[in-house]
TORKOL-4160 file (C-alpha; in steps of 0.2 Angstrom, whole numbers, padded with zeros to 4 digits, m for minus):
255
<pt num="1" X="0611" Y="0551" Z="0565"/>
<pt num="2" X="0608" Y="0532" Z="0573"/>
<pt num="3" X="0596" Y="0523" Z="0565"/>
<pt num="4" X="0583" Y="0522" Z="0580"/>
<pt num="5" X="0586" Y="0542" Z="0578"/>
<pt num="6" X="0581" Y="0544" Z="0559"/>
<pt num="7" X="0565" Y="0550" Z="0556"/>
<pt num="8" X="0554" Y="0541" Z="0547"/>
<pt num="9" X="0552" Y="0542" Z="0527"/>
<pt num="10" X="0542" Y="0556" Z="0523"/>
<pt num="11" X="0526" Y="0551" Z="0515"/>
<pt num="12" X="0522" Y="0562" Z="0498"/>
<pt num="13" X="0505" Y="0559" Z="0488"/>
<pt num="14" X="0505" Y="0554" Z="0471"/>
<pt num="15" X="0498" Y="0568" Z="0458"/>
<pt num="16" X="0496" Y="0563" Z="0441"/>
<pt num="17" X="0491" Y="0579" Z="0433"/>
<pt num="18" X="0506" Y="0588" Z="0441"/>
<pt num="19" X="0517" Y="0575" Z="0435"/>
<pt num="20" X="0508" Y="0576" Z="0419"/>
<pt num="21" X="0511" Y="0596" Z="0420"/>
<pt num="22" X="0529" Y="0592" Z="0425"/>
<pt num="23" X="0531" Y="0580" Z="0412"/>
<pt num="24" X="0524" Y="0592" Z="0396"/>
<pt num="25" X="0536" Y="0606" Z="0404"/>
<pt num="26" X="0550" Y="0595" Z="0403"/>
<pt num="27" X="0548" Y="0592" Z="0386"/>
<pt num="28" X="0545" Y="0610" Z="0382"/>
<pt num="29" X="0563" Y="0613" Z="0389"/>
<pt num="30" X="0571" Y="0598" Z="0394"/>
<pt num="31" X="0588" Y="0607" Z="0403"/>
<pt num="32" X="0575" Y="0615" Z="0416"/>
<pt num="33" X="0579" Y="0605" Z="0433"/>
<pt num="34" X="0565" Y="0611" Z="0440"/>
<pt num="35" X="0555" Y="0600" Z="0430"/>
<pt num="36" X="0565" Y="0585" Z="0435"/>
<pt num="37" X="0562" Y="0587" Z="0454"/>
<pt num="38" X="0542" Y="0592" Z="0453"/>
<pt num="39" X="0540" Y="0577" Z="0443"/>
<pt num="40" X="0550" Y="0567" Z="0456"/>
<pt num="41" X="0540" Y="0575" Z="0469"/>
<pt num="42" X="0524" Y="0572" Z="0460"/>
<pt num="43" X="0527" Y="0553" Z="0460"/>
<pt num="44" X="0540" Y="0544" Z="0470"/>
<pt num="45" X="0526" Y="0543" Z="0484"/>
<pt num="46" X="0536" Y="0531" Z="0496"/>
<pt num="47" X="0545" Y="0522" Z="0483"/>
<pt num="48" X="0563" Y="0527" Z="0488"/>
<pt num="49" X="0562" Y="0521" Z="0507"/>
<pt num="50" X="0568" Y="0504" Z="0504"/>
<pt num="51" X="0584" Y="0513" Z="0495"/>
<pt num="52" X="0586" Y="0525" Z="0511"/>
<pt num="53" X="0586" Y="0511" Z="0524"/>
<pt num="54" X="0597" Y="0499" Z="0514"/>
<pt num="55" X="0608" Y="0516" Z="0510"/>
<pt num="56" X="0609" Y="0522" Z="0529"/>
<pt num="57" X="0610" Y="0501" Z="0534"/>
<pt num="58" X="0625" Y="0499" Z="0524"/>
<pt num="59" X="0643" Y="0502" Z="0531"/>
<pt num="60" X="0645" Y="0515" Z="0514"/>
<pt num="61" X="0632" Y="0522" Z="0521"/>
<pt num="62" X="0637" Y="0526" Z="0540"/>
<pt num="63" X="0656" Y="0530" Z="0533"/>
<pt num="64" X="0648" Y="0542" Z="0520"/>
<pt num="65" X="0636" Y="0551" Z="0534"/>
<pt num="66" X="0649" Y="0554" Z="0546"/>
<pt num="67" X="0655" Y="0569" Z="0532"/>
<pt num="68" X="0643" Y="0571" Z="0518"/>
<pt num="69" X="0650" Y="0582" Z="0512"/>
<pt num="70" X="0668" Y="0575" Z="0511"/>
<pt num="71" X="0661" Y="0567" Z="0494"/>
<pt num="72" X="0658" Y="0585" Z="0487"/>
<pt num="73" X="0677" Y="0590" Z="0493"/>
<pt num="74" X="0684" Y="0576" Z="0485"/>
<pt num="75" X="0675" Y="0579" Z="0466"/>
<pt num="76" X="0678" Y="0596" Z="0468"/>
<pt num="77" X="0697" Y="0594" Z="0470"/>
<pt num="78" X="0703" Y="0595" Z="0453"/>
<pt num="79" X="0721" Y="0595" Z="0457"/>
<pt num="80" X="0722" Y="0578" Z="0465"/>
<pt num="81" X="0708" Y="0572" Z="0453"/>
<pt num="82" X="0721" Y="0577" Z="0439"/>
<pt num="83" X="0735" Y="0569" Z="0449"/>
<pt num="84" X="0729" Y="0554" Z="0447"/>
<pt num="85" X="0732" Y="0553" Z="0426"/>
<pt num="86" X="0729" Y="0550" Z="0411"/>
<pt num="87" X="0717" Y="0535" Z="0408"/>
<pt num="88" X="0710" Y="0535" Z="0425"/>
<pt num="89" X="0693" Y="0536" Z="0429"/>
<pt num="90" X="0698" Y="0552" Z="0435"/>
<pt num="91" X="0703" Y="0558" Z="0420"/>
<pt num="92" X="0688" Y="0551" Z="0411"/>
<pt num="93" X="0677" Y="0560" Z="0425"/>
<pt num="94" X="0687" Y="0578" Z="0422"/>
<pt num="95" X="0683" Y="0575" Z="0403"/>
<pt num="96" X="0666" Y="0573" Z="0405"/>
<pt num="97" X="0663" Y="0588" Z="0414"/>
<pt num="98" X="0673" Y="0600" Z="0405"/>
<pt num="99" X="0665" Y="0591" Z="0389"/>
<pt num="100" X="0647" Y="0596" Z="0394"/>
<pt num="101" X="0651" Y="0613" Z="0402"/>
<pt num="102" X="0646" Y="0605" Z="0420"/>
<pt num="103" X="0654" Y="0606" Z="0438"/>
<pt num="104" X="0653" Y="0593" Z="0452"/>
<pt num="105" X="0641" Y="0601" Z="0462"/>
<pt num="106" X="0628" Y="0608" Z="0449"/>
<pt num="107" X="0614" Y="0594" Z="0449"/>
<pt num="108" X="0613" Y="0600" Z="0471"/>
<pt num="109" X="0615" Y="0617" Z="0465"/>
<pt num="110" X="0599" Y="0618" Z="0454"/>
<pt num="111" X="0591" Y="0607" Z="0468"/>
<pt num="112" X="0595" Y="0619" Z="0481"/>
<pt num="113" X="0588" Y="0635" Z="0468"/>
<pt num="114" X="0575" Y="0628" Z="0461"/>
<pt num="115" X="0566" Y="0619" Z="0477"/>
<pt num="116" X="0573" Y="0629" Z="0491"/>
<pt num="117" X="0559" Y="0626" Z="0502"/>
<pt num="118" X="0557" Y="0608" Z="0501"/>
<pt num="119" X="0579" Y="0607" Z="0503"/>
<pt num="120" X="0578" Y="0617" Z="0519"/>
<pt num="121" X="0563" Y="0609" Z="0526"/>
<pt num="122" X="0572" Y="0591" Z="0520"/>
<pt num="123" X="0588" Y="0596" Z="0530"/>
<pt num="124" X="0577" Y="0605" Z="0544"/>
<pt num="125" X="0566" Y="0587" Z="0546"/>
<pt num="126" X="0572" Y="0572" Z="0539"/>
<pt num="127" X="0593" Y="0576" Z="0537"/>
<pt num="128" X="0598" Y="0558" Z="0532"/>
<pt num="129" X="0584" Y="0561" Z="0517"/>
<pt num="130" X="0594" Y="0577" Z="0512"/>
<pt num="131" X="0610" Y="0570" Z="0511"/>
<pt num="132" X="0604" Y="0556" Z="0503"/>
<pt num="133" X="0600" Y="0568" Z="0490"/>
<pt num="134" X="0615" Y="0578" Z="0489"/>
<pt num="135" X="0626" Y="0561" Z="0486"/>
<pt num="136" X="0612" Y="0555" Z="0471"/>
<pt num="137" X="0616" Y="0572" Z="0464"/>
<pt num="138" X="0634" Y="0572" Z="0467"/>
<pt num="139" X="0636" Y="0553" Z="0460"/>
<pt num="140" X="0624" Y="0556" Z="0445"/>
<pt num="141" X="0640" Y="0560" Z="0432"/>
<pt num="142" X="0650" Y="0546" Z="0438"/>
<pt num="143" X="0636" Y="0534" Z="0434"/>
<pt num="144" X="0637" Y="0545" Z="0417"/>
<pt num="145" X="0654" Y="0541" Z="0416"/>
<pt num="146" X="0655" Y="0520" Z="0422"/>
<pt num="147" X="0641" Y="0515" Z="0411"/>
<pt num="148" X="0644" Y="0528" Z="0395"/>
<pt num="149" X="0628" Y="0531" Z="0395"/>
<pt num="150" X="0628" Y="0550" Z="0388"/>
<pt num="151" X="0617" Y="0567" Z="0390"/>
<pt num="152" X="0609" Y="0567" Z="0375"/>
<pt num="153" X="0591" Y="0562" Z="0376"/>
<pt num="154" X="0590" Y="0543" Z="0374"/>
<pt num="155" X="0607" Y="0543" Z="0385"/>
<pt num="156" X="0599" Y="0550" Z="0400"/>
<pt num="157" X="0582" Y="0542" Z="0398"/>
<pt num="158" X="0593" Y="0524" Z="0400"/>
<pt num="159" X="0602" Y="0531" Z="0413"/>
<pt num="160" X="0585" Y="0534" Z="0423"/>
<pt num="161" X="0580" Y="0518" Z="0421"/>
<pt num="162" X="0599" Y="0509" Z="0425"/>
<pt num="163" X="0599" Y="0520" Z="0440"/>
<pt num="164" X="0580" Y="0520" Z="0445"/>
<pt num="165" X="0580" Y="0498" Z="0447"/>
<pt num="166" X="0594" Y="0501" Z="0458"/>
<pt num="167" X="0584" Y="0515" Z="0470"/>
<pt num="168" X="0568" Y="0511" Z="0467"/>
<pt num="169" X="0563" Y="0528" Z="0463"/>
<pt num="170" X="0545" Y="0528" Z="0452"/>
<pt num="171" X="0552" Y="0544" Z="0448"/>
<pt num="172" X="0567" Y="0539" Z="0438"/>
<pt num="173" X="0558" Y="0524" Z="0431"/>
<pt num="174" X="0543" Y="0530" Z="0426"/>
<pt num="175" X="0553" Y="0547" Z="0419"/>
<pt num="176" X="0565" Y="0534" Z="0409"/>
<pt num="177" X="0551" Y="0526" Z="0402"/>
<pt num="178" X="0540" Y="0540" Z="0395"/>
<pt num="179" X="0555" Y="0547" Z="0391"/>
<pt num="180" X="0560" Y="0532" Z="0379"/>
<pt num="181" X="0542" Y="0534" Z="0374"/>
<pt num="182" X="0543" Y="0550" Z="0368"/>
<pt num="183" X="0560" Y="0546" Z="0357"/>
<pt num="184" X="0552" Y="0530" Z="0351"/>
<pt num="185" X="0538" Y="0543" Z="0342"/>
<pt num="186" X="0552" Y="0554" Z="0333"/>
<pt num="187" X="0563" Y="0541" Z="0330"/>
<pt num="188" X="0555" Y="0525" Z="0326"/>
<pt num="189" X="0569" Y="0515" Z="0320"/>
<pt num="190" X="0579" Y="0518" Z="0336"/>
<pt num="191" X="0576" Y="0500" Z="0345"/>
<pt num="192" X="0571" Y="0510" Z="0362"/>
<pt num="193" X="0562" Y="0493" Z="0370"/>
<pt num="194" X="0578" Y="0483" Z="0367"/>
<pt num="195" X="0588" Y="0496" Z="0374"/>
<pt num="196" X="0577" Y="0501" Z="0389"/>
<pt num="197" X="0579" Y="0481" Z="0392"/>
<pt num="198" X="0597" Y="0482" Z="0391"/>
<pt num="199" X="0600" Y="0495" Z="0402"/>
<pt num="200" X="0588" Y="0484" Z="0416"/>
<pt num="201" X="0599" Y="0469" Z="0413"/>
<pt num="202" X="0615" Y="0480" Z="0416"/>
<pt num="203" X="0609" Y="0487" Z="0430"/>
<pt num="204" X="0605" Y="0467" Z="0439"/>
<pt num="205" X="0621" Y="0464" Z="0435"/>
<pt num="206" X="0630" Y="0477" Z="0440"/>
<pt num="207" X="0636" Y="0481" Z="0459"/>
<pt num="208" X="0624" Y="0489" Z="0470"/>
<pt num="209" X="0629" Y="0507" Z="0465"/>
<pt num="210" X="0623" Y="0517" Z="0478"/>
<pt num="211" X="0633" Y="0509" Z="0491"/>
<pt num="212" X="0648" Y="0505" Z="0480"/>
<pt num="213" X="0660" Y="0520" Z="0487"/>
<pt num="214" X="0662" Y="0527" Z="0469"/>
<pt num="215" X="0674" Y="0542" Z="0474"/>
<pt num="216" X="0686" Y="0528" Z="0479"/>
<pt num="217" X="0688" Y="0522" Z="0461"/>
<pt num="218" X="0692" Y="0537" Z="0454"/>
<pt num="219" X="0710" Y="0534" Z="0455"/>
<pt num="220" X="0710" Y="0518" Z="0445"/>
<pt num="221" X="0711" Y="0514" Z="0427"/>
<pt num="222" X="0694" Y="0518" Z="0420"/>
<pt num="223" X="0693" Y="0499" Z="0414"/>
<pt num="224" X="0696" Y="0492" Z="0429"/>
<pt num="225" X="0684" Y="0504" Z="0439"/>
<pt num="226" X="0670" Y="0499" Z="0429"/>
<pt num="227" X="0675" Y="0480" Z="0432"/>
<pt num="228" X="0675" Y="0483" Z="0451"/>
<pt num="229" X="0656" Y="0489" Z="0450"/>
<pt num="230" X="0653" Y="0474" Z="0436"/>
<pt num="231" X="0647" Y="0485" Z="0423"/>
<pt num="232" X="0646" Y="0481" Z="0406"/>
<pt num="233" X="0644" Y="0491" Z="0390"/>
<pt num="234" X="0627" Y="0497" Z="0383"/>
<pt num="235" X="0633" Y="0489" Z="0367"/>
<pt num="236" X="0614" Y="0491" Z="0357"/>
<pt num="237" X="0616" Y="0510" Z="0364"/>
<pt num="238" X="0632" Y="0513" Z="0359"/>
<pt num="239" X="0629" Y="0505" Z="0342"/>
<pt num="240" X="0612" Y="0516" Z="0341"/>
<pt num="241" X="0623" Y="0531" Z="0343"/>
<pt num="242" X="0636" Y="0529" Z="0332"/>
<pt num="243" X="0629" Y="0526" Z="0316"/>
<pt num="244" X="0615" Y="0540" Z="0321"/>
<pt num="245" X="0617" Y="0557" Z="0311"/>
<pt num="246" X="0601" Y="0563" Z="0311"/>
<pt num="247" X="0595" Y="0578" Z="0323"/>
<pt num="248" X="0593" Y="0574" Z="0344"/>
<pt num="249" X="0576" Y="0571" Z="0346"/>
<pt num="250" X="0568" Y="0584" Z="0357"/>
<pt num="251" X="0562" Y="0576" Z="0373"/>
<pt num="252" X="0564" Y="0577" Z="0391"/>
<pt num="253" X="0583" Y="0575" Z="0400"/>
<pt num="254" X="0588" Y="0572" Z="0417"/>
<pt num="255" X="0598" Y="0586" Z="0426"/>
């Protein structure tokens, strides 16, 4: 669709008590996606528009609506993802999914079952917005994978923050934060402020994401995938984790 064609960005009112709601669910069972997207839908308001224009305005961006779903084929092609070796960021990205039980297309999957209203009216009205979607899900494991952030709890809350500076999303950032909040209560001595500020700093650093073409890297030596996108090591994380072995705290996760 040409940019004088796109529609503009839907406008969503802000609900605190059903993100409040969405929140308390999610904390109840935090692998219930459906939690996830009310929140988002409670709060992003109009604060991921400046992501889609600059998404849609950049050359990635054009290439990548001209076949969306060309990024779904090429994570769901295990054979040439294999082909590419061991130690590649392929490999890495294979590992990770078969690790955590997951398949490429399960975040747009859960999206799809649990707000099928909201996808078809988003493909029916606004398509750019819905496929803007479909690559956030489809790229969410690869930002797993280039930053090491994981899926446990404190993993995914950084993530949101890392990923929410780059979209602007309220929804991701405020999410992260209560999130870290939440952690921060049942673990006190985890240093969630410093890490919460690490994964900011991270994110300034690193290549735009969104617009970065991360399919293309999946071929390369994980090491030098993550130094074409600038990203660094969440070393406080990392650190956080491995000398951690006391239970998960029991808070909200991202899909």
């Amino acid at each position: 669709m040409s940019e004088e064609a796109r529609p503009r960005y839907p406008s969503q009112p802000i609900r605190p008590l059903k993100a409040a709601k969405a929140f308390m669910d999610l904390v109840g069972d935090r692998d219930d996606t459906r939690y996830v997207f009310a929140f988002f839908n409670a709060v992003n308001g109009r604060s991921n528009e400046a992501y889609y224009e600059r998404f849609f305005n950049s050359a990635y961006g054009r290439r990548f609506l001209e076949d969306p779903e060309a990024l779904g084929r090429a994570l769901t092609d295990r054979k040439t993802l294999e082909g590419h070796g061991p130690g590649t960021f392929a490999a890495a990205y294979l590992q990770y999914l078969d690790t955590e039980g997951l398949q490429p297309l399960g975040v747009h999957e859960a999206a799809l079952a649990n707000a099928p209203e909201m996808m078809a009216r988003l493909k029916s009205e606004w398509p750019d917005l819905y496929w803007l979607h479909y690559h956030g899900a489809l790229t969410h494991d690869l930002y797993h994978v280039l930053t090491r952030y994981g899926r446990d709890p404190l993993g995914e809350a950084l993530l949101l923050v890392f990923s929410g500076l780059h979209t602007g999303s309220r929804g991701a950032r405020l999410l992260g934060a209560l999130a870290g909040l939440r952690i921060r209560a049942e673990i006190p001595s985890w240093p969630i402020g410093q890490m919460m500020r690490e994964a900011v700093g991270l994110a300034r650093a690193a290549e735009y994401f969104p617009t970065a073409d991360l399919a293309s890297l999946l071929p390369l030596p994980l090491e030098k995938a993550r130094r074409r996108v600038n990203i660094c090591a969440p070393d406080l994380y990392l650190n956080t984790r491995a000398r951690w072995s006391g239970p998960e705290p029991v808070t909200a996760k991202a899909a």
